[in-house]
VOGU-3710 file (C-alpha; in Angstrom, 3 decimals, decimal comma):
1> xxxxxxxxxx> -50,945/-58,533/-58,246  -47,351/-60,352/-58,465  -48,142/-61,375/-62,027  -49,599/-58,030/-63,541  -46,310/-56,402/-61,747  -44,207/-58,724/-63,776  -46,289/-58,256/-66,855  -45,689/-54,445/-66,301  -42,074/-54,579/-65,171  -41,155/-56,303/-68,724
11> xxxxxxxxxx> -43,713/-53,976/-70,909  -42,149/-50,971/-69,610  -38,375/-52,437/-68,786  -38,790/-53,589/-72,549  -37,139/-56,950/-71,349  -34,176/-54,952/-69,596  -34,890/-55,357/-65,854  -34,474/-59,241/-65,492  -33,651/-58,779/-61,706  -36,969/-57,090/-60,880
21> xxxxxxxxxx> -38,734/-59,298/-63,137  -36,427/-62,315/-61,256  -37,843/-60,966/-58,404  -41,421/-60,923/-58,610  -41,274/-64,599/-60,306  -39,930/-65,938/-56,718  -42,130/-63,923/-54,610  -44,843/-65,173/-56,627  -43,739/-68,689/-55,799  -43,040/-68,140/-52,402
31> xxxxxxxxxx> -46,692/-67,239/-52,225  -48,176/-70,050/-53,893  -46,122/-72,260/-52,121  -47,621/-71,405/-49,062  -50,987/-71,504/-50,260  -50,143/-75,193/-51,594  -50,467/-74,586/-54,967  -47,492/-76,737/-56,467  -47,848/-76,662/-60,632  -47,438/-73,179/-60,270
41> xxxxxxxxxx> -44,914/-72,626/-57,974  -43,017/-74,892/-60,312  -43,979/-72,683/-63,029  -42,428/-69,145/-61,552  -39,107/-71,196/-60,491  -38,771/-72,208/-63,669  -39,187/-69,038/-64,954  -36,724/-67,376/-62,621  -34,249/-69,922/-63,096  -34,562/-69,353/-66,638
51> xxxxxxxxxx> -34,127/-65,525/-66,507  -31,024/-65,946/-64,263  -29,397/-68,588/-66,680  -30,235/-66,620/-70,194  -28,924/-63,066/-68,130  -26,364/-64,506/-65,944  -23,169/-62,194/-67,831  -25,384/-59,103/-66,658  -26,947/-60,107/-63,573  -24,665/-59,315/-59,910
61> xxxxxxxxxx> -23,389/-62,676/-58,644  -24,647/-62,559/-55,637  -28,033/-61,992/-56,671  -27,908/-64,810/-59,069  -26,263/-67,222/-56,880  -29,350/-66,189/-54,183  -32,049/-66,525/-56,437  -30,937/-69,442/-58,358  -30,799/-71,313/-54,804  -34,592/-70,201/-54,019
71> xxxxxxxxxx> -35,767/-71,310/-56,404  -34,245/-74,946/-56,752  -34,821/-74,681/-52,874  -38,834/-74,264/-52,904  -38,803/-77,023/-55,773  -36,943/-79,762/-54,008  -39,489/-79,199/-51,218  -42,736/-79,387/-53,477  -41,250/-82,492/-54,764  -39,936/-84,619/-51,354
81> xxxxxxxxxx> -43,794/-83,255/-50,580  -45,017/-84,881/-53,496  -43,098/-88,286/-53,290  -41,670/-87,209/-56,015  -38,367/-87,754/-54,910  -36,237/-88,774/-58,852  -37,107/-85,359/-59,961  -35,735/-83,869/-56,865  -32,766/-86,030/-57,034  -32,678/-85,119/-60,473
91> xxxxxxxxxx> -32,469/-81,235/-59,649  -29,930/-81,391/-57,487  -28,158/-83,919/-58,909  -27,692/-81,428/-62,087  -26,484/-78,514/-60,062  -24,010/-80,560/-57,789  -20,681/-78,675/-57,370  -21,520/-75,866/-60,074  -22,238/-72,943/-58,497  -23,488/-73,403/-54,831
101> xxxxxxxxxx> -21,589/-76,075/-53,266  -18,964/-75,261/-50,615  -16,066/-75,849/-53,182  -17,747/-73,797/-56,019  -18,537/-71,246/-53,561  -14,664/-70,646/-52,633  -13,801/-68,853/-55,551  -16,824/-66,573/-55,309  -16,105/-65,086/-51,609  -14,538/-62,184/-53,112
111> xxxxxxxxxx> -17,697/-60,911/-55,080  -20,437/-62,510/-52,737  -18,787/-62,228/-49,193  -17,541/-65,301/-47,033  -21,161/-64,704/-44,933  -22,938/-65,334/-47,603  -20,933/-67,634/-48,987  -21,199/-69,693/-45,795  -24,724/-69,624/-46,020  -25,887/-70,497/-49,664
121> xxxxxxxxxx> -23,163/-73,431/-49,144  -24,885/-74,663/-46,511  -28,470/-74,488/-48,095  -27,126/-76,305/-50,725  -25,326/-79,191/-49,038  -28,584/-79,276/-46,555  -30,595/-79,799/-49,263  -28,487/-82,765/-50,382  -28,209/-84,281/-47,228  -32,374/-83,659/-46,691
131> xxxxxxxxxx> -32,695/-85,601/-50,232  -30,334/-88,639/-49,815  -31,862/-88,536/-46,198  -34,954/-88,792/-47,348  -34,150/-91,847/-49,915  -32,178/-93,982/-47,338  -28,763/-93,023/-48,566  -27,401/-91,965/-44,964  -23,938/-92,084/-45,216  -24,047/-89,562/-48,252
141> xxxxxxxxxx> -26,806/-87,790/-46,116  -24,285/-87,652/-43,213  -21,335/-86,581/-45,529  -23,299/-83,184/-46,649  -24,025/-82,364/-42,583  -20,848/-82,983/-42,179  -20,225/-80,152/-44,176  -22,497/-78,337/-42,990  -21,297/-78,495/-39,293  -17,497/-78,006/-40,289
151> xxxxxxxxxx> -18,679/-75,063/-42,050  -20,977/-73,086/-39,784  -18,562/-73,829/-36,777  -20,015/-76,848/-34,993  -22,822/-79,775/-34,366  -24,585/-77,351/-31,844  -26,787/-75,616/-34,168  -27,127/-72,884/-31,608  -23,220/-71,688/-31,495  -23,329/-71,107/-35,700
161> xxxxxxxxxx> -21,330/-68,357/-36,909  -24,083/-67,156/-38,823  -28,023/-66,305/-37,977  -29,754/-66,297/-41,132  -33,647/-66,612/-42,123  -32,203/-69,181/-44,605  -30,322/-71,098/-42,306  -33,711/-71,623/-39,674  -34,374/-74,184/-42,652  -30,929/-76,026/-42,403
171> xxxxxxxxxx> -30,816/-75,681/-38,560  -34,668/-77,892/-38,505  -33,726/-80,241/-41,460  -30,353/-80,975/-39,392  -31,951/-81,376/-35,828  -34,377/-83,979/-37,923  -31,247/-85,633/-39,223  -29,563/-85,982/-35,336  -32,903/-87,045/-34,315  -32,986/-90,162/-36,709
181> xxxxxxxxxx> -29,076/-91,036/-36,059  -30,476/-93,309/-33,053  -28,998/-93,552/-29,644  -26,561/-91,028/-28,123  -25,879/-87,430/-27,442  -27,142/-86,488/-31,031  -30,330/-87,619/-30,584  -31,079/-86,494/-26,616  -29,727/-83,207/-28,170  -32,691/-82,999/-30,734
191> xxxxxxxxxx> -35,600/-81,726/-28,900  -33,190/-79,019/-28,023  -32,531/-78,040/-31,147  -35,901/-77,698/-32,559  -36,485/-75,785/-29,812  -34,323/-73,234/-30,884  -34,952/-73,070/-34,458  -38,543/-72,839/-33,545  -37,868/-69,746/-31,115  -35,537/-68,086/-33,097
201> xxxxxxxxxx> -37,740/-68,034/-36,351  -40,647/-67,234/-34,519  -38,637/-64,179/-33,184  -37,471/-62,967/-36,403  -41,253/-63,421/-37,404  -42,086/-61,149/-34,995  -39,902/-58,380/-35,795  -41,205/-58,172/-39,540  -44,530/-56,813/-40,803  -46,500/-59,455/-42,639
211> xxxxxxxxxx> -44,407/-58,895/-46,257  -42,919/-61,169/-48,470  -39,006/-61,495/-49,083  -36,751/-64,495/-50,275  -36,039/-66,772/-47,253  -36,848/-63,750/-44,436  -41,212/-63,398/-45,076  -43,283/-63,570/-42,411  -45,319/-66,817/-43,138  -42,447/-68,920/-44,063
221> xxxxxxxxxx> -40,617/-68,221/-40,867  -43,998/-69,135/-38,802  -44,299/-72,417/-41,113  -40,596/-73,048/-40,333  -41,135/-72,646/-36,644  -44,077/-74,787/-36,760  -42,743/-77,777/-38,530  -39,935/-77,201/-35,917  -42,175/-77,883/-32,729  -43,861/-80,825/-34,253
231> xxxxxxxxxx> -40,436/-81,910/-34,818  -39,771/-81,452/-30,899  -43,174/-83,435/-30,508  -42,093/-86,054/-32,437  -38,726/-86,610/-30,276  -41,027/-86,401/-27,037  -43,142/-89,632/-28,357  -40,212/-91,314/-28,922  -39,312/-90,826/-25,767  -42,266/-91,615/-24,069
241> xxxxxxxxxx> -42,895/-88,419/-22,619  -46,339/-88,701/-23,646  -47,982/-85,820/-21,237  -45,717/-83,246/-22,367  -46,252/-84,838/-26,013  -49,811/-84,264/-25,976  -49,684/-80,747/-24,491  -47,504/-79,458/-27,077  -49,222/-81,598/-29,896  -52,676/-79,930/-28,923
251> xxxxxxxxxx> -50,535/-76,472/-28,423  -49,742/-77,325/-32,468  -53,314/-78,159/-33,867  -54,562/-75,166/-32,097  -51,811/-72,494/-33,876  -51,990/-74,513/-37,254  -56,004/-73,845/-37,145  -55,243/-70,412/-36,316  -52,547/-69,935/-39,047  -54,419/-72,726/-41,626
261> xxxxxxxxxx> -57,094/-73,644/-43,195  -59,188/-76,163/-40,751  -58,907/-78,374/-43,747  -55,620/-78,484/-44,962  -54,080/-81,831/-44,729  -50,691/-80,878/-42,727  -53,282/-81,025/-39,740  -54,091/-84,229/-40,833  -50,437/-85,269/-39,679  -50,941/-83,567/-35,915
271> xxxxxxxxxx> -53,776/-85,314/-35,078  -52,074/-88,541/-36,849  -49,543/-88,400/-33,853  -52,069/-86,882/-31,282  -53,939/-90,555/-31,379  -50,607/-92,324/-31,380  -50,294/-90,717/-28,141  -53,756/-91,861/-26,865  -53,086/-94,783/-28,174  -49,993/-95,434/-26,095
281> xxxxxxxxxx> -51,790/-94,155/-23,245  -54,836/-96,497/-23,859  -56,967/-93,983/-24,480  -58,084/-96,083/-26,874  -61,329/-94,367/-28,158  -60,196/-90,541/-28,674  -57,546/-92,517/-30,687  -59,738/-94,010/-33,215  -61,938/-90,760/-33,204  -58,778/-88,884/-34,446
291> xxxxxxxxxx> -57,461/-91,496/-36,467  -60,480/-91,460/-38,764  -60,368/-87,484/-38,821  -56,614/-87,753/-39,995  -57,855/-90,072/-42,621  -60,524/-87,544/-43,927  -58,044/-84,890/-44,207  -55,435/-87,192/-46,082  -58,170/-87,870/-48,803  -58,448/-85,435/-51,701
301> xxxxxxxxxx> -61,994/-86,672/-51,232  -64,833/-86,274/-48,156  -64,375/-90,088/-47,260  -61,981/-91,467/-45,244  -58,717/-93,563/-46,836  -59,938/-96,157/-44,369  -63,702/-96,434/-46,511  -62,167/-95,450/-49,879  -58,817/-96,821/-49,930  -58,057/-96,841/-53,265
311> xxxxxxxxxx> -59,390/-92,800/-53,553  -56,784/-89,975/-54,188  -54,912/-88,484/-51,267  -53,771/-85,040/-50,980  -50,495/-85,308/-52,455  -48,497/-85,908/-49,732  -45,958/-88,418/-49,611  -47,466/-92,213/-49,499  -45,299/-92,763/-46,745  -47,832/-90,722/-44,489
321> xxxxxxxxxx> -51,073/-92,761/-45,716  -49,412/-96,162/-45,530  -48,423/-95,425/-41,570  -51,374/-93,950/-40,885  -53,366/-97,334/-41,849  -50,575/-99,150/-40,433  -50,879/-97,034/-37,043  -54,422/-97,705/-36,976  -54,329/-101,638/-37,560  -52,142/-101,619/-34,115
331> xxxxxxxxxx> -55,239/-99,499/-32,754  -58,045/-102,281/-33,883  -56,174/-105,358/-33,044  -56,073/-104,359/-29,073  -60,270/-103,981/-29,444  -62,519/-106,931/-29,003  -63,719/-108,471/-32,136  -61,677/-106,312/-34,443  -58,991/-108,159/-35,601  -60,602/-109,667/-38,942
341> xxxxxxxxxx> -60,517/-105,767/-39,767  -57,366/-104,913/-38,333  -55,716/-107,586/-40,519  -57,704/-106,149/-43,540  -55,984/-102,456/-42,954  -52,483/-104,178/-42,180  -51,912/-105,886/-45,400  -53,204/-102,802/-47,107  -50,726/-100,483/-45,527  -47,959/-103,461/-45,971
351> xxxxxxxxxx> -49,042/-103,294/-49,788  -48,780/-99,648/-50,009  -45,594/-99,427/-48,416  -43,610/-101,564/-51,258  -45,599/-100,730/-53,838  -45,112/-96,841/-53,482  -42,586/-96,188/-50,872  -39,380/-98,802/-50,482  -39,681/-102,548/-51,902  -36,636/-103,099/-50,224
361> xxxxxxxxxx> -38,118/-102,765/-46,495  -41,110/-103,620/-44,452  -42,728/-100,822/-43,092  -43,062/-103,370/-39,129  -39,564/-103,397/-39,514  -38,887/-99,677/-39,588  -41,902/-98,472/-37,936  -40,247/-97,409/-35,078  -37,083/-96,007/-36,348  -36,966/-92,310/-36,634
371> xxxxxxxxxx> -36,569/-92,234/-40,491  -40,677/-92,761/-40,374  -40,945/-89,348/-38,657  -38,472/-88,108/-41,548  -41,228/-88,879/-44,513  -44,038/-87,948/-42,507  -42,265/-84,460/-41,988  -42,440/-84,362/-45,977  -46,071/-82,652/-45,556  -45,320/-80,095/-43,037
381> xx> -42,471/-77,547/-43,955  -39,369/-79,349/-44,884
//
């Protein structure tokens, strides 16, 4: 329907009305991004972006400035998804300090408002810190929050100036970032956090019919909220609060069948750290049980990665298979006469790890820091 519109919009427009037709390119990919569909969400933001750049003396500022930030927004994400993490350094690399950083953005408050000027900064420079995050460089990561924090008025994501759909995305990739700083008030302070990002976007969710806008729609706030509680999940294992872990981990798989398809592999992640917590509370058979489902819905295939380990996944990022086997190899060395296999699965995940994620670092070194719940985020909303 998105695409005819578009095809009619230009027909009729004769070319003329590049916003509408800027428009219905982005809803499009908002659309398909939810629906997983990545080559052609990359397709409409390209198309947008193009419109806006061969228009931009005609277009209003604002409304360039807004959609040119969607659109390099949804395809950072279906890259750090992907693993494909040069060609999202790439992107933002190239728009660094042109048109949506905080400094480029001071000249603009005049035309665009300080509001909004505060808030497309800080989707920008959360984007960069979420990227250099994401590929180990955390002192530039923790120069862009920086920014971030000095401009929406604070570390406490819940006393921001601003409350903007856009900003529920900055307010969950920040608590992520305070939750892999390490000890301290920052990271206590996490679970809070996602907490509130996942209340207030489920709130805004709820005053909205189920329609489509840029930033605002109804399904990305849910998937925002969403990614937010497994977030809060994640900070509850690392604290060893496994009960309340499991209860909201089961609370999770239950909504995401409800919102999901039953086979769509961000479930795959849920159950991942639902037997990490039956693990820990030697509950050691539901643990393999759900290990091997996680493994069947991390496979582009019907066999598990643990069978078929050199089979295609489901593009997500390799960080998720390699900890999964790695997870799993812990599981099999505490069972009698398992260790010959165990072994088998730990090399493999060891192998995986520098081959396609860091060379630089073992994945038993880092297993426990929070920058593994960072990539494994990569397949749920980021």
């Amino acid at each position: 329907t998105l695409r005819h519109g578009a095809q009619m919009v230009e027909r009729d427009s004769k070319g003329y009305e590049v916003e509408g037709m800027v428009r219905l390119s982005l809803t499009a990919a908002e659309v398909l991004y939810l629906d997983g569909k990545w080559r052609e969400v990359e397709r409409e933001c390209n198309k947008a972006l193009s419109l806006l750049m061969e228009n931009d003396e005609i277009l209003n500022a604002k409304f360039q400035s807004e959609g040119s930030l969607f659109a390099r927004h949804l395809l950072t994400l279906i890259y750090l998804s992907q693993g494909k993490d040069g060609l999202a350094n790439d992107l933002t690399s190239t728009y660094a300090d042109v048109d949506v950083s905080f400094s480029a953005y001071d000249f603009q408050s005049s035309i665009i408002g300080k509001k909004s000027k505060r808030g497309m900064a800080a989707v920008y420079e959360g984007m960069k810190g979420l990227l250099d995050h994401s590929l180990g460089a955390r002192d530039l990561a923790l120069e862009s929050w920086n920014k971030v924090a000095e401009g929406m008025g604070g570390r406490d994501t819940r006393e921001w100036k601003d409350r903007d759909a856009k900003l529920f995305h900055v307010m969950k990739n920040y608590s992520l970032f305070l939750h892999c700083l390490g000890d301290g008030d920052d990271r206590r302070g996490a679970e809070a956090h996602f907490d509130y990002v996942a209340e207030a976007a489920e709130e805004d969710a709820g005053k909205l019919e189920d329609s489509f806008k840029l930033w605002g729609s109804v399904p990305m706030l849910r998937e925002v909220a969403h990614s937010s509680r497994f977030g809060a999940a994640q900070v509850l294992v690392r604290d060893k609060r496994l009960e309340e872990a499991e209860k909201k981990l089961e609370g999770l798989l239950n909504e995401h069948g409800e919102t999901f398809s039953d086979s769509d592999a961000r479930a795959g992640l849920i159950i991942m750290k639902l037997a990490q917590v039956y693990f820990e509370l030697n509950r050691l058979t539901l643990a393999e049980g759900l290990y091997r489902t996680a493994s069947k819905l991390l496979s582009a295939s019907s066999s598990s990665i643990f069978d078929d380990p050199s089979g295609e996944t489901s593009g997500c990022h390799p960080t998720c298979i390699a900890l999964l086997e790695y997870n799993y190899s812990k599981l099999l060395r505490v069972i009698p006469r398992r260790e010959e296999e165990a072994d088998k699965i730990l090399k493999r995940s060891e192998q995986r790890w520098r081959e396609d994620v860091c060379p630089q670092t073992s994945l038993q070194d880092i297993s426990t820091r929070g920058i593994i719940d960072l990539q494994t985020q990569r397949l749920l909303y980021l």
